[in-house]
C-alpha positions in Angstrom: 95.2 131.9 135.1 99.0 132.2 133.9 99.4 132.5 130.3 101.4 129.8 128.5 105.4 129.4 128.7 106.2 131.2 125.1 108.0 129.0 123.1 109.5 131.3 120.2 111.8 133.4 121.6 113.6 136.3 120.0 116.8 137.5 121.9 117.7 140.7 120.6 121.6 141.7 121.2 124.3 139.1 121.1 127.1 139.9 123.5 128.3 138.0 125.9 125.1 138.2 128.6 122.6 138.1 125.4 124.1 135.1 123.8 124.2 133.4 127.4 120.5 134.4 127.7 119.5 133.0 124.3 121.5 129.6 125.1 119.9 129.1 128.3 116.7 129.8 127.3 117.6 127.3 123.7 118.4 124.8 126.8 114.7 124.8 128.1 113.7 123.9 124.7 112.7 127.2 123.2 112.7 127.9 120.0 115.4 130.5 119.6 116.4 133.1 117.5 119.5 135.3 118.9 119.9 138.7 116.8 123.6 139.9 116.1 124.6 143.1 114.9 128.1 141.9 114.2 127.8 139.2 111.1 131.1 138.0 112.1 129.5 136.4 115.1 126.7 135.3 113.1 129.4 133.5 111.3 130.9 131.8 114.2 127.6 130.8 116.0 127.1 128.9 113.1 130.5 127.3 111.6 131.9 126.8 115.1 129.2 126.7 118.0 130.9 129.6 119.9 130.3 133.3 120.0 134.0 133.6 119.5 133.9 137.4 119.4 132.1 138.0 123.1 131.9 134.6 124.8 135.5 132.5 123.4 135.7 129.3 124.8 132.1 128.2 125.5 130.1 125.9 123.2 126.6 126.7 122.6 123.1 124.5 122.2 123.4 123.8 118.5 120.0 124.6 118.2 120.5 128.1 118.9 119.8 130.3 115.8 121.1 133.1 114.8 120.6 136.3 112.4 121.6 139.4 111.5 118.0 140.4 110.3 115.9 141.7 112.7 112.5 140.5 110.6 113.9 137.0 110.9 114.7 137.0 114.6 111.3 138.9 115.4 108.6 137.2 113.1 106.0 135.4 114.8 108.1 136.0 118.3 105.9 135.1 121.6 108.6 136.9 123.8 111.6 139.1 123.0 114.3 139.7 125.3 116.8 142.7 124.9 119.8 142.6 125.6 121.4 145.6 123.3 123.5 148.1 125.2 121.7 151.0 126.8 123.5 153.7 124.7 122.6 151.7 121.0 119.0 150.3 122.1 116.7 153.6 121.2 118.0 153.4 117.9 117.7 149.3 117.5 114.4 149.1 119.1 113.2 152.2 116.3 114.3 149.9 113.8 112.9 146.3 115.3 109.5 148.1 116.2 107.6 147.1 112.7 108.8 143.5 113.6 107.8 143.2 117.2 104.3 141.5 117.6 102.2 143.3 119.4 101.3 140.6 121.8 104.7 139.5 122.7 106.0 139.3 126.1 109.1 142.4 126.3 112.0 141.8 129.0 114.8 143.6 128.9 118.0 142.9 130.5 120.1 145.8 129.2 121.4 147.5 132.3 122.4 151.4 132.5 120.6 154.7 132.1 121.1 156.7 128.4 123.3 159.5 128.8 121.5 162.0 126.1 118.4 161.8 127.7 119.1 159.9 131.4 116.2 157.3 130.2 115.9 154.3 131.9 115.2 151.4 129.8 111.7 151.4 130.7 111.0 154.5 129.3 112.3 153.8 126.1 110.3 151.7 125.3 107.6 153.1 126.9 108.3 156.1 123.8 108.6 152.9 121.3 106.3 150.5 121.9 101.6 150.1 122.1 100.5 151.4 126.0 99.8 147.9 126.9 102.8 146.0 126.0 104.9 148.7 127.7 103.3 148.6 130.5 103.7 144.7 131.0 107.3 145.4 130.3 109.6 143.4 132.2 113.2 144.0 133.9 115.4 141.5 134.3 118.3 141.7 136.4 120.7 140.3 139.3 124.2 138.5 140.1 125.4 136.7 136.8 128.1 136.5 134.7 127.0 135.2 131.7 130.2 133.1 131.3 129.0 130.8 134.5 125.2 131.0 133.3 126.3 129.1 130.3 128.7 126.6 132.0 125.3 126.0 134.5 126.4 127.5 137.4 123.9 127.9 140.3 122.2 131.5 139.5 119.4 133.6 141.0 118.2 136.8 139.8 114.7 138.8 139.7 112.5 140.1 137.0 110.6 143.3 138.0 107.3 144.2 136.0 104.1 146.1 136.9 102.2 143.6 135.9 101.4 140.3 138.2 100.9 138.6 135.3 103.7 139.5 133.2 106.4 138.5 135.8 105.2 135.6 136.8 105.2 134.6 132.8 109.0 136.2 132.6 109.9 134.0 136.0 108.5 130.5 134.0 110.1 131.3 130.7 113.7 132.2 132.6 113.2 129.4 135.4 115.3 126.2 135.6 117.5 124.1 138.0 120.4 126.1 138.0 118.7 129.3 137.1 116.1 130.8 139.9 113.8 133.7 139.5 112.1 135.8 141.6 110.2 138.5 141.2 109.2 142.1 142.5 106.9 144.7 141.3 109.9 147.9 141.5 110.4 148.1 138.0 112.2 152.0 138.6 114.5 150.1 141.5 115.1 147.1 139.6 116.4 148.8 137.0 118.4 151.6 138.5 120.2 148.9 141.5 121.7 147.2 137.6 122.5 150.5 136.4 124.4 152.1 139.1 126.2 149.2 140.7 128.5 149.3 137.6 129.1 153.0 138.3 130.5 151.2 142.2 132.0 148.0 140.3 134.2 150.6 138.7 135.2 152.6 142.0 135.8 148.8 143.5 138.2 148.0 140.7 140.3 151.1 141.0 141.3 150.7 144.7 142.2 147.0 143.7 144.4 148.2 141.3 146.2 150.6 143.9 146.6 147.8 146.1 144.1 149.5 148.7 143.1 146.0 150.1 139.8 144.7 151.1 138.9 147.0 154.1 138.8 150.0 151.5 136.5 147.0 148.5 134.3 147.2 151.8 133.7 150.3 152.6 133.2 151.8 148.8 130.4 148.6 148.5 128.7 150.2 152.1 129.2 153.2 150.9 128.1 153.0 147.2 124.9 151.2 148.2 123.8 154.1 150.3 124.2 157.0 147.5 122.5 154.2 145.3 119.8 154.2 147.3 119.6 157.7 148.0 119.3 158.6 144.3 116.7 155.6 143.6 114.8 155.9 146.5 114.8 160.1 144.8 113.5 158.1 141.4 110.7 156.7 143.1 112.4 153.0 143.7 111.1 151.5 146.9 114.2 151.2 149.5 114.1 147.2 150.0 115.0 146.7 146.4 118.1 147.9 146.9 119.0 145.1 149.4 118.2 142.7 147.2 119.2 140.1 143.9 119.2 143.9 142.0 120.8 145.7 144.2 123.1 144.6 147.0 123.4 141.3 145.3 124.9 142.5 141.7 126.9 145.0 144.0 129.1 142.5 145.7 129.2 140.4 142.2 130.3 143.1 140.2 132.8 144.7 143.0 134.6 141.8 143.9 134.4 139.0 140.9 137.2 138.6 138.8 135.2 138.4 135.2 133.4 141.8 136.0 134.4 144.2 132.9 133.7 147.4 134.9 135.9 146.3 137.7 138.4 145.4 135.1 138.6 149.2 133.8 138.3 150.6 137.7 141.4 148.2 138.3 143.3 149.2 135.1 142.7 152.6 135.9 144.1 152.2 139.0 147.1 151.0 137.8 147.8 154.1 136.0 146.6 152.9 132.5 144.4 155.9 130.6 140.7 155.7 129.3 141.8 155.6 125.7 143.9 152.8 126.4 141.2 150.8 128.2 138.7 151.8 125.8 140.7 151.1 122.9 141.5 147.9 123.1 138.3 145.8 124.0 135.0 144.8 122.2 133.5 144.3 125.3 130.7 146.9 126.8 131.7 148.3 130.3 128.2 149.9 130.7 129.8 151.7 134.0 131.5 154.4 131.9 128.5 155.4 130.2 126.4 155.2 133.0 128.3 157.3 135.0 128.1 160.2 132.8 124.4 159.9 133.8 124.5 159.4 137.1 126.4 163.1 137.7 124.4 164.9 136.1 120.7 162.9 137.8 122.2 163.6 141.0 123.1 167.1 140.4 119.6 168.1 138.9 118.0 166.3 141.9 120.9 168.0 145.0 121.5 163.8 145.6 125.3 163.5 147.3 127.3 160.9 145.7 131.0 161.2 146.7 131.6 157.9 145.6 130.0 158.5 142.2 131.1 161.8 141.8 134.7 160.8 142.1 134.5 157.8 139.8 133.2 160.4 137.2 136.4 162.7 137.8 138.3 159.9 137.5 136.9 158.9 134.1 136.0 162.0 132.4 138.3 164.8 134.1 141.1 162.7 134.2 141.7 162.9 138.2 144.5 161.5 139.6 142.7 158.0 141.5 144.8 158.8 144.7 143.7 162.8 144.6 140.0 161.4 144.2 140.5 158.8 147.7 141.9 161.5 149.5 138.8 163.8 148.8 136.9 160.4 150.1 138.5 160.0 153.3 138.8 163.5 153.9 135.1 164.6 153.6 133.3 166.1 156.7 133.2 163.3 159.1 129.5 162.8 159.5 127.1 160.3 161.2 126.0 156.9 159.5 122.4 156.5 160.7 121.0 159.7 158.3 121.5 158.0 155.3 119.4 155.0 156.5 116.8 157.0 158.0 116.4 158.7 154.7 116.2 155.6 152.8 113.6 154.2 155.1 111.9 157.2 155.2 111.5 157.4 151.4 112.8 161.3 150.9 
C-alpha cells in the first residue's frame, strides 16, 4: 500500500531550480518551507514575491515560506528535497542532520559529483544520514529549466530510488498536469547522466560560440553520450538510463537551450572570454565546471576515454586554446562507431 502524499515539505537550497521546486510543489498545496542561505533572498521572497537574486522576473505562490534557519525549514518535515549545490551540500547536510526527521522522505535534485572526494550525491548522504532513510533515498532529475517549470510549462523528468516504495511516493508528491514523473530504479545512472551532461552542455556552448554550426552541436551530443555512458556504465549504471529523461534527455536540453548556464560559459568561452571573467561576474552555479574536475580524474583512475571531456577540462583548467582542443577532436585515430555501443550494451 503507498504511503500518504507528504504534505510538509522542506526544500533545502534556494537557487533558481530549488526555488522552482519549492513553488511547484507550494502549487499542489504543500505546505512549504524553502531554506535560503542568502537572507537577501529571504528578504525578497517575502517583501516582493520573487527570488530576485536567482529567479528575477517570476512571481511566486504567496504561500511559499521561506527561512534562513535550517530548524525552522526542517521541523516536523514529512519530505525534504535538496537542492544545495554538489560542492556546498556535505557541509549543509552536516549542519541540517540534527533537524532532519528520521522518517522523512530525502530526494535530492542537486546534480554533479564532489570534486574532493568524486562522491555522488548518494553517497553523501549515505555518510550523513540513518541506513534506512539513505537507502530510500531518492534522485530526482531530467529536462527542466526551472524558469519554464515555474511559468507551467509542460515537463517530464524521473526520480530514481532503490526503493519501490520510495519512488513511487517521490513520483505523487512531484506529479501534476504540467509536471510528469516517471521513475527507474538506477539510482548510480540517474545521478551520473545529471552530472555529466553539464560537463557536454559546456563542450556544446563553446563550439556555438566559435560559430561551428549545428553539424559540429551534433556530433559533441553523439559523441558526449557515448563517453557518458562508458564511464557510468564503469560506475555500475545500467546502459538504458542513459537514453532516457536523465540522460539523453537533459543532454539535448542542456546542449542546445538558450537558458542553460553551462552552455552559457562553453559559449562565452568560445568567444575568447577567460574563466575568471565568466566566473566572476555571475551568482549563478554552472555545476559543469566543478564537475568536470571530477570527471578527469574518475576516468583516469578507471582507463575510461573521454576526448570530449578531457578537452572540456583543458579548456577550463589548463587554459587551452578552444580551437587547439577541436583540432585534437577531429584529429584523433579514426576508429569504428559500433565498439562503443557494444561495450555499453555489453556492460564492461
Amino acid at each position: 500500500m503507498r504511503a500518504p502524499v507528504p504534505h510538509r515539505v522542506s526544500v533545502i537550497g534556494a537557487g533558481a531550480w530549488g526555488t522552482a521546486l519549492a513553488n511547484l510543489l507550494a502549487d499542489t498545496g504543500a505546505d512549504v518551507r524553502l531554506w535560503a542561505r542568502e537572507a537577501e533572498v529571504v528578504a525578497s521572497v517575502r517583501e516582493t514575491g520573487q527570488n530576485s537574486l536567482f529567479l528575477e522576473g517570476t512571481s511566486l505562490n504567496p504561500d511559499l515560506a521561506v527561512t534562513t534557519s535550517l530548524a525552522t525549514a526542517l521541523g516536523d518535515a514529512e519530505a525534504v528535497v535538496w537542492v544545495c549545490p554538489v560542492q556546498h551540500s556535505a557541509a549543509v547536510l552536516a549542519a541540517a542532520a540534527p533537524y532532519i526527521p528520521r522518517s522523512a522522505m530525502m530526494v535530492t535534485a542537486s546534480k554533479g559529483i564532489e570534486i574532493a572526494t568524486l562522491r555522488r550525491m548518494d553517497e553523501i548522504f549515505a555518510e550523513v544520514l540513518p541506513q534506512e532513510q539513505s537507502r530510500r533515498l531518492c534522485v530526482l532529475s531530467g529536462p527542466s529549466f526551472a524558469r519554464e517549470v515555474v511559468a507551467g510549462a509542460p515537463t517530464a523528468v524521473v526520480v530514481a530510488s532503490r526503493d519501490e516504495g520510495a519512488r513511487l511516493g517521490a513520483q505523487a508528491l512531484f506529479q501534476t498536469d504540467r509536471f510528469r514523473v516517471y521513475t527507474n530504479s538506477d539510482v548510480v545512472g540517474v545521478e551520473l547522466g545529471g552530472a555529466l551532461k553539464n560537463v557536454i552542455a559546456v563542450a556544446a556552448g563553446v563550439a556555438a560560440g566559435l560559430d561551428l554550426g549545428h553539424n559540429a552541436v551534433a556530433a559533441l551530443m553523439t559523441r558526449g553520450v557515448a563517453e557518458i555512458s562508458r564511464l557510468g556504465v564503469a560506475l555500475g549504471a545500467q546502459p538504458a538510463t542513459f537514453a532516457g529523461l536523465a540522460g539523453m534527455g537533459d543532454l539535448v536540453l542542456t546542449c542546445t537551450g538558450g537558458l542553460s548556464r553551462n552552455r552559457t560559459v562553453g559559449y562565452r568561452l568560445g568567444l575568447g572570454h577567460s574563466m575568471e571573467e565568466i566566473m566572476g561576474n555571475t551568482r549563478t552555479v554552472a555545476e559543469g565546471v566543478a564537475t568536470v574536475r571530477a570527471v578527469h580524474r574518475l576516468a583516469r583512475r578507471l582507463g575510461i576515454e573521454m576526448p570530449v571531456s578531457t578537452e572540456v577540462y583543458r579548456i577550463i583548467v589548463e587554459g587551452v586554446d578552444p580551437m587547439e582542443a577541436l583540432h585534437r577532436l577531429m584529429t584523433r585515430e579514426p576508429k569504428s562507431e559500433n565498439p562503443d555501443i557494444l561495450l555499453v550494451g555489453e556492460g564492461s
